[in-house]
C-alpha positions in Angstrom: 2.7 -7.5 -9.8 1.3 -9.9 -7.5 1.8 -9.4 -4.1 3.3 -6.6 -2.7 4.7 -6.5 0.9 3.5 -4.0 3.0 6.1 -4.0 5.1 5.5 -1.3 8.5 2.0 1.0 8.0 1.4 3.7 10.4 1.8 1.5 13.6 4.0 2.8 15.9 7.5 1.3 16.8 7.4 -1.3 19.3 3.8 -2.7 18.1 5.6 -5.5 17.1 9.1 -7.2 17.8 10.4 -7.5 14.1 8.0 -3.6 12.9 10.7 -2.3 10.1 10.8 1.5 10.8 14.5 2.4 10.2 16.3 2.8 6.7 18.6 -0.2 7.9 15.6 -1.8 9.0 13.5 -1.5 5.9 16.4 -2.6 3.7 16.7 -6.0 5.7 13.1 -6.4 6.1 13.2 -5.8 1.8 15.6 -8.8 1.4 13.7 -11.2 3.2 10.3 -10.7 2.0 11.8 -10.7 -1.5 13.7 -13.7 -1.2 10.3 -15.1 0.6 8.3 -13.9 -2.9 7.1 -10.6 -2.7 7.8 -8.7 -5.9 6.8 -5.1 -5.1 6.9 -3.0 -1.7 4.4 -0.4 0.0 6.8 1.4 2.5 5.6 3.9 5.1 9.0 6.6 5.8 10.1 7.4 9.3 11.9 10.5 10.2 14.4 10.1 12.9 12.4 10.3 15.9 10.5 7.3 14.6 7.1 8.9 13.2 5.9 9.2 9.9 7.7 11.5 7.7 7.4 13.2 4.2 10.4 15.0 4.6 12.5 14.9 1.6 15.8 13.6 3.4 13.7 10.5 5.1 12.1 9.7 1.9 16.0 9.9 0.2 17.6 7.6 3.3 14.5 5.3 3.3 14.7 4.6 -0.8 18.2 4.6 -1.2 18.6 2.0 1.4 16.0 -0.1 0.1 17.1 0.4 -3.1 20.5 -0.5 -2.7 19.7 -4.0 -1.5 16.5 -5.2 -3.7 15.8 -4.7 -7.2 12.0 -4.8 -7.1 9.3 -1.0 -7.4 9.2 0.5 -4.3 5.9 2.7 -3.3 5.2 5.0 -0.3 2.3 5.6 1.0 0.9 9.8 0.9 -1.8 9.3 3.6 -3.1 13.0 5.0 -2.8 12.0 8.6 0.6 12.6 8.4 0.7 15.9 6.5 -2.9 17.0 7.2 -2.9 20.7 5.1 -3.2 19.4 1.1 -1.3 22.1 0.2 1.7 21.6 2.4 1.7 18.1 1.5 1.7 18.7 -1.8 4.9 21.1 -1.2 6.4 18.5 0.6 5.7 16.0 -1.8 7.5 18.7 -4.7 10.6 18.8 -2.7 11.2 15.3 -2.7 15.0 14.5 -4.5 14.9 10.4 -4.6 11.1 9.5 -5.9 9.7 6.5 -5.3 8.8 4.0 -8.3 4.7 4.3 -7.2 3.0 5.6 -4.7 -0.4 5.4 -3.1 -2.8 8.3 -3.2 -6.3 7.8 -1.2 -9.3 9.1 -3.6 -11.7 10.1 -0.3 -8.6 12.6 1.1 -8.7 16.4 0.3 -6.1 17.4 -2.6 -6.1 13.9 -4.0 -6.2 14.6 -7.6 -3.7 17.7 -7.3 -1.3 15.1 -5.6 -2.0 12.3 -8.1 -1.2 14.7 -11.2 2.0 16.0 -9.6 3.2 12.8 -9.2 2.0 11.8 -12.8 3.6 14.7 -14.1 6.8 13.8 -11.7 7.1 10.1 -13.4 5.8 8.2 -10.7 3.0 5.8 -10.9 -0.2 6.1 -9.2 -2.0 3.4 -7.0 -5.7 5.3 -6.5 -6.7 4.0 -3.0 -10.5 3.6 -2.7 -12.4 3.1 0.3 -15.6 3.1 -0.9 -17.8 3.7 -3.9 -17.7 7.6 -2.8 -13.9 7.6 -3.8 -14.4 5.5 -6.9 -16.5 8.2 -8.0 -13.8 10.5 -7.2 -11.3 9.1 -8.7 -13.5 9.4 -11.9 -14.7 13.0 -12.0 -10.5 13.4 -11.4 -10.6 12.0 -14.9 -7.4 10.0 -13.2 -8.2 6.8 -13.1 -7.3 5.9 -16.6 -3.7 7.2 -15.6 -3.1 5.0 -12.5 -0.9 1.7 -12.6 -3.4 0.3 -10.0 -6.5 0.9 -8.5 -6.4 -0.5 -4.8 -9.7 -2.1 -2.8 -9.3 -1.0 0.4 -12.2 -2.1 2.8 -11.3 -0.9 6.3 -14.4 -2.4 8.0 -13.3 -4.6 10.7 -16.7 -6.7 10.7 -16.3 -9.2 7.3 -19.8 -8.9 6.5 -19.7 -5.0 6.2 -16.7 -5.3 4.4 -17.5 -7.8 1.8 -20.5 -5.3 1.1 -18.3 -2.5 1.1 -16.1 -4.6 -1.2 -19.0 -5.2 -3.7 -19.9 -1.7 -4.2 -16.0 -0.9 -5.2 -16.3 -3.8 -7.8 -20.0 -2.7 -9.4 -18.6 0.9 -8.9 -15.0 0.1 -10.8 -16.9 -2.4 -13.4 -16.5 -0.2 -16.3 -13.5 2.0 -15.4 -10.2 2.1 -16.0 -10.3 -1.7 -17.4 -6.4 -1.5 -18.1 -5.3 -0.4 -14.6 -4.7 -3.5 -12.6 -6.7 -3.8 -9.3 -5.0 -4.6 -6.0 -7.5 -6.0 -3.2 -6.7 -6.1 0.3 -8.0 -5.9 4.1 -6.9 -4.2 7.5 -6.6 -6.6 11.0 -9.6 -8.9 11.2 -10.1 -8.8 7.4 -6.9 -9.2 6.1 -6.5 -12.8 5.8 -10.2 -13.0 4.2 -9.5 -10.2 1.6 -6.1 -11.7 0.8 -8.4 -15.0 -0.5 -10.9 -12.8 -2.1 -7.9 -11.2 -4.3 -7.2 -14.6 -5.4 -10.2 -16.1 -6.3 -11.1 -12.6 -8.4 -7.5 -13.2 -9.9 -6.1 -9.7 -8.6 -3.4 -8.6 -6.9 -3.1 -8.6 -3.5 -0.6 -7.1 -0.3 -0.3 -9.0 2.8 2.5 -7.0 5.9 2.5 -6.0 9.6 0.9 -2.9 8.2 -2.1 -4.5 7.1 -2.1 -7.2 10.1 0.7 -9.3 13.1 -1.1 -12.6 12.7 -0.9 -15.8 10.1 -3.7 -17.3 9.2 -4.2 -19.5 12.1 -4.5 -16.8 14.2 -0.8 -17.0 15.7 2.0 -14.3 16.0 3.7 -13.5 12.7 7.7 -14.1 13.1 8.2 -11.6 10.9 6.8 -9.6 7.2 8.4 -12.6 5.6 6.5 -15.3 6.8 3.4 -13.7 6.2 4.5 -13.3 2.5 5.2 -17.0 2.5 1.5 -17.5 3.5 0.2 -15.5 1.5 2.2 -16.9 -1.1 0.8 -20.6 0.0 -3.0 -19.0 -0.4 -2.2 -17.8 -3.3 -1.1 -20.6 -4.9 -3.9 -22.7 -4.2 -6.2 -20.4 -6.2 -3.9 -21.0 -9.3 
């Protein structure tokens, strides 16, 4: 994999014209950002009302709509902001019928290694988000982190400075672990774009999406996910 799309996040609907938050929505949104070149998507579900869900039936309608249009993994993300209690997400989590192909569990959230192993020991593959060297470290006395498709560098610092520090702790913290699990780098707003180059000049991959930011590169309005896969695509091959 090397660049996934990720496609909606946990902004709210209406943050932006073209946010996918629907079943219908997400599958259209997962044509276009495969036809623009994305080969792997992070989805966040929505329940009805239009808020983050874990509920087994918006997981099901969310996948199965996605699924039935693209043939590319599909992940969701586990975040504890929407299901705060560990235990009753991991419940929810156990219910689920349709299962994604990966999904994303972050390393500095309470419960993360009970989650990651259920949904080892479900069949579906583990991206270990890490903030920080803190979660690294996490991830390791886990003993996880040989077991995860993907370990993902997730510097949320808005200023770049603190977050290119941030980012070479993770690296000197990940040096020796895990060497076969493929590392995913990528930003939040003001960093994204910058992150996106770092991933490419450190040959990993990478994830660009109105989740992760609304503007291209030149500081305008993003159309749509799909044209900010096409320029991440375009920075991307220029580090080739």
């Amino acid at each position: 994999m090397r660049l996934q799309a990720a496609c909606n996040g946990a902004r709210r609907p209406g943050a932006h014209p073209r946010l996918p938050v629907t079943p219908a929505a997400l599958a259209a949104d997962a044509v276009a950002v495969v036809a623009a070149g994305a080969d792997a998507l992070h989805v966040h579900v929505r329940g009805p009302d239009g808020t983050e869900s874990y509920a087994p039936a918006a997981v099901a309608a969310t996948l199965e709509a996605v699924r039935a249009v693209v043939d590319v993994p599909v992940g969701l993300s586990t975040g504890r902001w929407v299901v705060p209690d560990a235990e009753a997400r991991h419940a929810t989590v156990t219910a689920w019928t349709v299962l994604p192909d990966f999904a994303s569990v972050n390393f500095h959230e309470p419960g993360a290694p009970a989650l990651a192993r259920l949904l080892l020991d479900r069949g579906v593959a583990v991206e270990a988000g890490c903030w920080d060297a803190d979660s690294v470290q996490a991830l390791v006395d886990a003993g996880l982190a040989d077991d995860c498709v993907r370990v993902l560098l997730e510097p949320v610092d808005q200023d770049l400075l603190v977050a290119t520090a941030t980012l070479d702790d993770l690296l000197d913290a990940l040096r020796d672990i895990a060497p076969g699990a493929g590392r995913l780098l990528h930003g939040y707003g003001t960093t994204a774009w910058a992150m996106l180059a770092r991933a490419a000049d450190l040959g990993f991959a990478t994830r660009i999406g109105l989740e992760d930011t609304l503007v291209l590169p030149d500081g305008t309005e993003a159309p749509d996910n799909a044209a900010l896969v096409a320029a991440a695509l375009e920075i991307l091959g220029r580090a080739d």
